[in-house]
C-alpha positions as CSV (number, residue, x, y, z in Angstrom):
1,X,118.4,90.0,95.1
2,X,116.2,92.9,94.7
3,X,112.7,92.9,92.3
4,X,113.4,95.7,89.3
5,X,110.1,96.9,88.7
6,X,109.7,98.8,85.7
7,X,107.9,102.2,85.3
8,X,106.6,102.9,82.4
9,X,106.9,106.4,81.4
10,X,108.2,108.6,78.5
11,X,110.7,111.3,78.8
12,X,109.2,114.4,76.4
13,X,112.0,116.7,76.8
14,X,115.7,117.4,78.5
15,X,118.3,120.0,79.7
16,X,121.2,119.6,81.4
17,X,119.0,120.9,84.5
18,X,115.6,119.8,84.8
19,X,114.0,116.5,81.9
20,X,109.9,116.7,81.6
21,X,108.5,113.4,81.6
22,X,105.1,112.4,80.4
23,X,103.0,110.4,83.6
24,X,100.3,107.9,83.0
25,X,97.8,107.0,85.0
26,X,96.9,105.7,87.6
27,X,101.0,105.9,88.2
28,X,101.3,107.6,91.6
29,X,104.5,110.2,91.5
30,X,106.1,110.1,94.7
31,X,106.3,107.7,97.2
32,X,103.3,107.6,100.1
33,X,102.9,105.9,103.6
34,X,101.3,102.9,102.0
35,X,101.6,99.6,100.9
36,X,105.4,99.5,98.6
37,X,104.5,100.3,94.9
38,X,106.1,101.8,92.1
39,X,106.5,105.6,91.4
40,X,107.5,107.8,89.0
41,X,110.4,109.1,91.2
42,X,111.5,105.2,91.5
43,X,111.5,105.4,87.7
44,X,112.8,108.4,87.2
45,X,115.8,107.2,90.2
46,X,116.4,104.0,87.9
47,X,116.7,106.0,84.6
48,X,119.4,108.3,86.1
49,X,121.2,106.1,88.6
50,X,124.6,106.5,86.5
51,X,123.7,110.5,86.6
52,X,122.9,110.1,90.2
53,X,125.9,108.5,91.1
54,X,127.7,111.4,89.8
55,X,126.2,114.1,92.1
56,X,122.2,114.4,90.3
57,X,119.6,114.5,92.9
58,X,116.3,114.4,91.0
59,X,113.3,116.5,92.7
60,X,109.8,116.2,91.5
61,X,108.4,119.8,90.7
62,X,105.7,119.8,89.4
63,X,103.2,116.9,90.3
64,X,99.8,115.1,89.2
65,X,97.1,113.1,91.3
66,X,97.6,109.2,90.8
67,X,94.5,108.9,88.0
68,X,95.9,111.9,86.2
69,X,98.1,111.6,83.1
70,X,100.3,114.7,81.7
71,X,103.5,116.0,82.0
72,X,105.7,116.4,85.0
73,X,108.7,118.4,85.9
74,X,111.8,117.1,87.1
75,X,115.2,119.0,88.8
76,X,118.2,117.3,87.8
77,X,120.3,118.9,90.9
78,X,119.5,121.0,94.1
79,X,120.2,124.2,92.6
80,X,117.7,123.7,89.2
81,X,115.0,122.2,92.1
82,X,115.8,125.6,94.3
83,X,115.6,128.1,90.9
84,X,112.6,126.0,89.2
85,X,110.4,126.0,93.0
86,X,111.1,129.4,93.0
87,X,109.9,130.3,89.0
88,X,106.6,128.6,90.3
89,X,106.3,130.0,93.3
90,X,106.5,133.7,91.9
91,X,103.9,132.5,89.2
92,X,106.2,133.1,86.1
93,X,105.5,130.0,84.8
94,X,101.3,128.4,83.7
95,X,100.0,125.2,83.9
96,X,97.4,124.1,82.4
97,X,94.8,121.7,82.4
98,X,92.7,119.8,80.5
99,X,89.8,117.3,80.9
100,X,87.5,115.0,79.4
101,X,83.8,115.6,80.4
102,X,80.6,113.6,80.4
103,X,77.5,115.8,78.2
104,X,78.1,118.8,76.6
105,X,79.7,122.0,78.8
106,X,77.9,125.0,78.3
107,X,81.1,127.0,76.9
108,X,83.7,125.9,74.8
109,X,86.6,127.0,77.1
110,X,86.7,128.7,80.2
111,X,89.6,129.7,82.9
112,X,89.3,128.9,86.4
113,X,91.3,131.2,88.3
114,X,90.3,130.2,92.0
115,X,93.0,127.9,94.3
116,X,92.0,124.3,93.9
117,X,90.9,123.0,97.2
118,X,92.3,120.2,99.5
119,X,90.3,117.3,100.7
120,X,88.4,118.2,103.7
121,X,88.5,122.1,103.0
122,X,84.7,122.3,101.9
123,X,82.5,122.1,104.9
């Protein structure tokens, strides 16, 4: 007998191609190399295992760092995961982002337009 863990997350919106769900922290989204814990993608897996025993293959698209809460995207099938990658990949579609901060920022609002880095890519 297997351990049902349950994820708690809230599903904001749905097609009959792609569902956005909205992530809290410090849920991680996709399963890593470590110790067994529970994911969105688990989640997501349990919500639609009638749907994915009828042919859905859900694919995360859009993701969020493990402390970060927000909305994610999800592919209901191969083809949505293929024509959503490739809406991102061109840039037709905009995330945002926004944070809390300790003080008082200098501006009200500001874009930031540079490629966030990777661990280990500042020398």
């Amino acid at each position: 007998m297997s351990l049902q863990v349950v994820v708690d997350f809230e599903v904001i919106d749905e097609s009959p191609d792609w569902i956005v769900v909205s992530k809290p922290a410090p849920l991680i989204v996709h399963p890593a190399n470590r110790k067994p814990e529970p994911t969105l993608l688990g989640g997501i897996e349990t919500l639609l295992s009638y749907e994915m025993e009828n042919g859905a293959c859900p694919a995360i698209i859009t993701r969020l760092d493990r402390d970060t809460s927000g909305l994610v995207l999800v592919a209901l099938h191969t083809r949505a995961a293929r024509e959503l990658g490739m809406i991102f990949e061109r840039r037709e579609a905009r995330k945002e982002y926004l944070a809390i901060v300790c003080g008082w920022p200098e501006a009200d609002e500001w874009t930031c337009d540079a490629p966030i880095l990777r661990a280990g890519e500042v020398g």
